[in-house]
N, C-alpha and C positions, 0 to 999 in steps of 0.2 A: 504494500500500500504506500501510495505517495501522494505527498501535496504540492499545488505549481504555483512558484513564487516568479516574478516578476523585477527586472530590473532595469535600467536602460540601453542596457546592450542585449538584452532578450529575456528568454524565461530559460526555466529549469526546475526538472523534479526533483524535490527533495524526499526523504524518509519522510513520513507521515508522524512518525512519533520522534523526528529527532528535533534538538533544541537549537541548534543549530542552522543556517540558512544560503540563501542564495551566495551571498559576501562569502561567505564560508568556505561554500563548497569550491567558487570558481579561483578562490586562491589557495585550497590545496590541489586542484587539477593545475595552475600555476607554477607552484612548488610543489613539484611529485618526489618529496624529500623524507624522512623517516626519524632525523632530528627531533628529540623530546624537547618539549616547551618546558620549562622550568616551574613547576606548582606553586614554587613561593612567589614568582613572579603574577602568575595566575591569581592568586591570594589577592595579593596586593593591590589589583586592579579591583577585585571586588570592593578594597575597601575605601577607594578612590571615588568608585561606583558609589556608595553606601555613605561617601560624603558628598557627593552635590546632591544626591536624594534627599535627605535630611536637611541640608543648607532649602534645601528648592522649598520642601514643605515651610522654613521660615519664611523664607521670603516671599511663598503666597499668601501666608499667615499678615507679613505686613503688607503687601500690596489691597489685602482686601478691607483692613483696620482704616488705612489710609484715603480707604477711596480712590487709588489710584487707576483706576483700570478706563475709566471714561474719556473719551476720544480717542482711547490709545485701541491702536489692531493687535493689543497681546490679548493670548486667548491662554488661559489655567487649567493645569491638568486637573483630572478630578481625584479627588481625595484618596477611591478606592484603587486607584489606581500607583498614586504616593505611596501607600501602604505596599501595596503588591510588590514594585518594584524594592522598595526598602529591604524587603523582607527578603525577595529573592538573595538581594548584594550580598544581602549577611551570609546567608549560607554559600554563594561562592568566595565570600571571604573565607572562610571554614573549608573550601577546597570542591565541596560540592559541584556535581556537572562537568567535573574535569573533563569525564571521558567524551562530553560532546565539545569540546575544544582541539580543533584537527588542524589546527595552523601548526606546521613546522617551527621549530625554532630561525634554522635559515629561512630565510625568504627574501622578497622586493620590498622594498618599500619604507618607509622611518616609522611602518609598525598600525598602518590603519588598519590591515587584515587581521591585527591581533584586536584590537579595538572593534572592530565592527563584530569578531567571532562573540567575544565576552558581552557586545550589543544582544546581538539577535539567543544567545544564552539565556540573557537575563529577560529581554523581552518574551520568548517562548515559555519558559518556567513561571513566569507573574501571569502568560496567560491561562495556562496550565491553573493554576494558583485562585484565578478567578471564575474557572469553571469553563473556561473557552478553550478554541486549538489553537494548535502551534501553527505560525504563520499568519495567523486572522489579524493581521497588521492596521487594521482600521479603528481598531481597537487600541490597539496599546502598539506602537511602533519603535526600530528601534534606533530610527534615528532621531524621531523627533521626541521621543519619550526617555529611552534609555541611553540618550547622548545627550542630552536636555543640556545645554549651557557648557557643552567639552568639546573636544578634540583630541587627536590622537596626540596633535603638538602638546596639549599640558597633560596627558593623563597618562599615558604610554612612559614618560621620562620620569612624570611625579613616582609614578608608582615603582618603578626600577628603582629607585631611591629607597621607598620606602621596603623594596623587600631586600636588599644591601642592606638596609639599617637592621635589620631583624636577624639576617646569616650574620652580618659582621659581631652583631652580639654575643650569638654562639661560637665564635670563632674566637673572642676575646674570653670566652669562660674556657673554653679548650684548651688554649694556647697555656693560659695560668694553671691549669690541671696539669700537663705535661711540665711545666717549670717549677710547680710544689715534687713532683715526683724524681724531677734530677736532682733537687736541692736535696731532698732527702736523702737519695743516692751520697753527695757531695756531704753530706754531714757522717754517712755512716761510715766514709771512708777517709777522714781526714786526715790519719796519719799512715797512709799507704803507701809505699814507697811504687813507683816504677818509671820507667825511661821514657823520655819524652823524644820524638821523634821528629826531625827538620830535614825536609827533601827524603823523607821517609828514609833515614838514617838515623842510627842511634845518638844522639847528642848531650843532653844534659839530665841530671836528676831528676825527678818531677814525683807528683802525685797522682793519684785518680780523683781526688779530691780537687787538687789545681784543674785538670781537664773537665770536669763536671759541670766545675765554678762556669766556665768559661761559657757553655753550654747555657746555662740558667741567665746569663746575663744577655745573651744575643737574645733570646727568649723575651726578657727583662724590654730588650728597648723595643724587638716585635711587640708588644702591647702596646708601648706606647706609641706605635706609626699606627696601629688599629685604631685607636680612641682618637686620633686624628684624621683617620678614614672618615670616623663618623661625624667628626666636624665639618666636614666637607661634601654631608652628605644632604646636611640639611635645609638648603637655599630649593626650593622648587617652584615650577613654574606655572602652577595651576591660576586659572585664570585666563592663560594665556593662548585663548581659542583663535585668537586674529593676528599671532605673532605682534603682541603690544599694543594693538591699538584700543582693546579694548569694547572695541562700537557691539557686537554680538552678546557682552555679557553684562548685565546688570550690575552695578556700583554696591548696592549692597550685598548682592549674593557676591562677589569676590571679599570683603572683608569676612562675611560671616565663612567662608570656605575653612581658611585656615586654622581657625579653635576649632573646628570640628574634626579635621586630619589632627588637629594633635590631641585630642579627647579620645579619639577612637587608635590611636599608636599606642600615644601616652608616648610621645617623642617631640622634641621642640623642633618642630618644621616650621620654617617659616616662607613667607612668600618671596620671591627673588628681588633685590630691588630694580636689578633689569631684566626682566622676563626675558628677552629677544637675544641675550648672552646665555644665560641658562640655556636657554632651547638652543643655539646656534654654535655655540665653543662649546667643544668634549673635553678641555685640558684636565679638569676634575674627573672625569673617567680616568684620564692620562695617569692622576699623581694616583688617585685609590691603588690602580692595579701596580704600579709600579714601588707600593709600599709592602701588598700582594707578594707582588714577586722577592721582593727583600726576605719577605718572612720566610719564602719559597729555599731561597738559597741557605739561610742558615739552617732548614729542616735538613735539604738535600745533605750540607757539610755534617749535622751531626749522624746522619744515620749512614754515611759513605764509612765515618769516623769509628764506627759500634760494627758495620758489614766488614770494616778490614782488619777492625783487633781480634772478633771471633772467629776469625777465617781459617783452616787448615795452615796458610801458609805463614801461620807464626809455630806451628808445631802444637805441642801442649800451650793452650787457651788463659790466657792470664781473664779472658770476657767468656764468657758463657751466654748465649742468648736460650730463651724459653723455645723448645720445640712447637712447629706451630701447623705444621704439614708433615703428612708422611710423606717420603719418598715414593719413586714409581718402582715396579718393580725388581728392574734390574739395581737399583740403589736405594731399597729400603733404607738403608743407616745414616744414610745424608740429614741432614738440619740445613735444610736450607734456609738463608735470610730473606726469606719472602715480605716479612715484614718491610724492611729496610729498601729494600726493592721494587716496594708499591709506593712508598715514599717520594724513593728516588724520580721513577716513572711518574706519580704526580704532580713532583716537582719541575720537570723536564714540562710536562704539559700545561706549566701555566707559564714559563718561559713562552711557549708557541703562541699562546694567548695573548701573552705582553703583545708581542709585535702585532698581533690583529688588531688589539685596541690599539695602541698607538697610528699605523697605518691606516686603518679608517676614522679614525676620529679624524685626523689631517683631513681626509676625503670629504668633510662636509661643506656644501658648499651654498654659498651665501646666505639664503635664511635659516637654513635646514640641515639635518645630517640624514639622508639616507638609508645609515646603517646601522643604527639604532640597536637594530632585534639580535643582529648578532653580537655587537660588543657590550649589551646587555648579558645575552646567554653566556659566551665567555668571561665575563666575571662572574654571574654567580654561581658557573663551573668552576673557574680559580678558590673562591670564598670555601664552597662547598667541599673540594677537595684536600684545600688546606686545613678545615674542621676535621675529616675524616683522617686525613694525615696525624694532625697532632691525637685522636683518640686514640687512633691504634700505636701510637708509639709509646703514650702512656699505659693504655690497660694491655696490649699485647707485649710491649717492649723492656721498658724501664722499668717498669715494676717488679721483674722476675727477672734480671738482670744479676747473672753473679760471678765477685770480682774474686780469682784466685789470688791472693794477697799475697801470700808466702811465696807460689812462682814468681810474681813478678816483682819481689824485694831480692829474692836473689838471683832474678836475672839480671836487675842493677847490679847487686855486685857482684858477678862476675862482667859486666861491658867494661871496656876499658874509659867510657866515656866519663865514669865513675871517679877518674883522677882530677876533672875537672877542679872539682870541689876543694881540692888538697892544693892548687898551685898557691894561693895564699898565703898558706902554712910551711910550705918545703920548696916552694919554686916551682917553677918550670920546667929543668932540668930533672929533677928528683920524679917528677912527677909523670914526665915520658918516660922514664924508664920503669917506672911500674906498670904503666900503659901497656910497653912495649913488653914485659915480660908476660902481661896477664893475655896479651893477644899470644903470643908464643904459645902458653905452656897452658891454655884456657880455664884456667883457677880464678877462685873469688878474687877480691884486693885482699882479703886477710891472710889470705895462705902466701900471697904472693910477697905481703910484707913481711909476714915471718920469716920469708927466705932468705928477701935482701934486705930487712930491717932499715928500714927509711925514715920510720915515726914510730914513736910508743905506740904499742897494741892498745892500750889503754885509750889513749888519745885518739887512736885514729876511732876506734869503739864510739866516742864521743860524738867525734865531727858528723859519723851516720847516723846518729839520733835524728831520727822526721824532725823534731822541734830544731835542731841546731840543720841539718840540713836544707832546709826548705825553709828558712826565715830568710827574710829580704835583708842584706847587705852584715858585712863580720862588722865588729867593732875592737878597739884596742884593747879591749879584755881578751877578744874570743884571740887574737894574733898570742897573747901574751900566756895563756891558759892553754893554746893546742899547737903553735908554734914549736916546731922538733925537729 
């Protein structure tokens, strides 16, 4: 069964029972693409929807207080009809009727397809809602009803805003979840000894605790490019049906617009003060994703960082990572780091995005950006997969992460790099040739000082204490106290 809807470039049978319409259907025949729309985006629109509905109902409320309707050719929706559509928004705020939402993510256009789908949605389900069918557009229409005072120019971009504000939130609780669980790492290991690695050679003493630290604080200032994400998120351009000028939309329904979007976030949005920037320059797409991608690269370095210390080819494992996959059959016993490697690869995936956003956003040209829908969708594929990134490296990763301490305290002292420490105290000269001995004859430093007795046993005991070894700079006591 099907019903025939009408447009100006002809007709077309729709489903009889679908929510969806003409608009709809001929821009997925359009875009014959398979690209998932993003639901929070989806959301969001409902709730864009769900504010000029509610603004609209005041402003008939004062248009009719006022008296104002006389000489004028405005004509007011009816009541039951306010109701209907209100009521639909809500529940596609709530995510409802997704499945009649068949616009691709790619597509043509700065996003009316996505716009007219979430129209003729909301219009079909209020008439549905009111005891009538789908399509009976005489009735309740969806561009003159469920577009009432919009456009794709402010509602399409508002809302991309508003559902960024809402990932970036969860991303900001994530990110701190993940950064409470390496500081804890970083505290349980504070006096760990092992070698710290430059050009992935062995080079000076270090800790797990130092390496942790380091981890927690890249973490530390990803938060705080987030919280700045979201400052930047907040200027939108609702209102802005005529690119600024303003003539299509009522003076007071744009002031009452705005406390309704932040009543129904519970987010301080505010109105743009130049609509026609908003809508026209991406460079705020630009900075968001490219703070995005920052956080991206310190994921990618810490899980490269945990994939190369657990790896066979340090031998016996100073890192242990939680098994998380069996093997295929020919190598049941493998631990592979799959974790680390979903990381990595979503990391690498929003690198590719950076450049989308960046490169089309340049692309928009003079009142408009064209390409909206997808440097929309690529961000809140980047947001989203960075969320997912940092959960699993807390609950899959860090958290069951464990450090062989005693390997890697005397794998320090057996490296020769381990004489480092001692030039101070015995020179330079003294201190290659324990180097040199301990590379020779592949013995700890203690065995090796016993042989050629270079410093008190005693003393040298000292200087590899975690506390005297990993404290920032000697002092004239420590020269005068381990000097030998």
């Amino acid at each position: 069964m099907s019903r025939l809807e009408k447009d100006f470039l002809g007709e077309k049978e729709i489903n009889k029972n679908a929510l969806y319409g003409i608009h709809s259907v001929r821009a997925r025949e359009n875009f014959p693409d398979n690209s998932m729309f993003h639901l929070e985006w989806y959301k969001a629109i409902g709730i864009t929807k769900l504010a000029f509905f509610l603004t609209y109902k005041t402003f008939k409320k004062n248009v009719i207080e006022q008296e104002m309707l006389e000489n004028t050719p405005l004509s007011l929706i009816d009541d039951l009809i306010i109701t209907a559509l209100i009521e639909t928004a809500e529940e596609v705020a709530e995510g409802k009727y997704f499945q009649n939402f068949i616009i691709p993510a790619i597509q043509g256009g700065a996003g009316a397809s996505i716009n007219m789908n979430i129209n003729e949605i909301i219009t079909n389900a209020a008439l549905i809602r009111m005891d009538l069918s789908p399509g009976d557009y005489d009735q309740i229409n969806p561009i003159e009803h469920a577009n009432i005072f919009q456009s794709t120019n402010d509602v399409i971009p508002s809302s991309l805003k508003i559902a960024v504000t809402k990932l970036l939130i969860d991303l900001n609780e994530q990110i701190n979840e993940l950064k409470l669980e390496v500081e804890k790492l970083e505290h349980q290991n504070k006096n760990k000894l092992r070698i710290a690695y430059t050009q992935m050679q062995q080079s000076a003493p270090s800790s797990y605790a130092r390496l942790f630290s380091t981890y927690a604080e890249a973490l530390s200032r990803d938060l705080q490019r987030i919280s700045k994400c979201n400052e930047k998120m907040t200027m939108i351009n609702l209102g802005d049906r005529s690119l600024e000028t303003g003539v299509p939309v009522p003076e007071i329904f744009i002031k009452e617009l705005m406390p309704t979007i932040q009543k129904l976030t519970n987010h301080n949005f505010n109105r743009s003060k130049n609509l026609s920037d908003t809508n026209n320059n991406y460079d705020s797409w630009v900075t968001v994703h490219a703070f995005l991608k920052t956080h991206a690269v310190n994921l990618e370095k810490i899980a490269s960082d945990v994939r190369l210390l657990s790896s066979d080819l340090f031998g016996a494992k100073e890192i242990s990572i939680p098994q998380k996959e069996a093997g295929d059959y020919a190598m049941s016993g493998k631990n592979n780091p799959v974790i680390t490697e979903f990381v990595i690869s979503a990391a690498h995936k929003i690198y590719a995005n950076d450049m989308l956003i960046t490169s089309l956003s340049a692309q928009g040209s003079l009142d408009s950006n064209a390409y909206l829908p997808i440097i929309g969708n690529a961000l809140l594929e980047s947001i989203k997969l960075l969320t997912a990134a940092n959960k699993t490296l807390q609950e899959n990763l860090f958290s069951n992460i464990i450090i062989n301490s005693d390997l890697a305290e005397d794998r320090l002292y057996h490296s020769s790099t381990i004489t480092n420490a001692l030039i101070v105290y015995i020179g330079s000269h003294k201190a290659a040739k324990l180097a040199k001995e301990m590379q020779k004859s592949g013995k700890d430093i203690f065995r090796v000082n016993s042989k050629l007795k270079i410093i008190d046993p005693d003393k040298l005991e000292k200087i590899f204490l975690p506390k005297n070894l990993l404290k920032m700079g000697f002092t004239i006591n420590d020269l005068t106290e381990f000097s030998g």
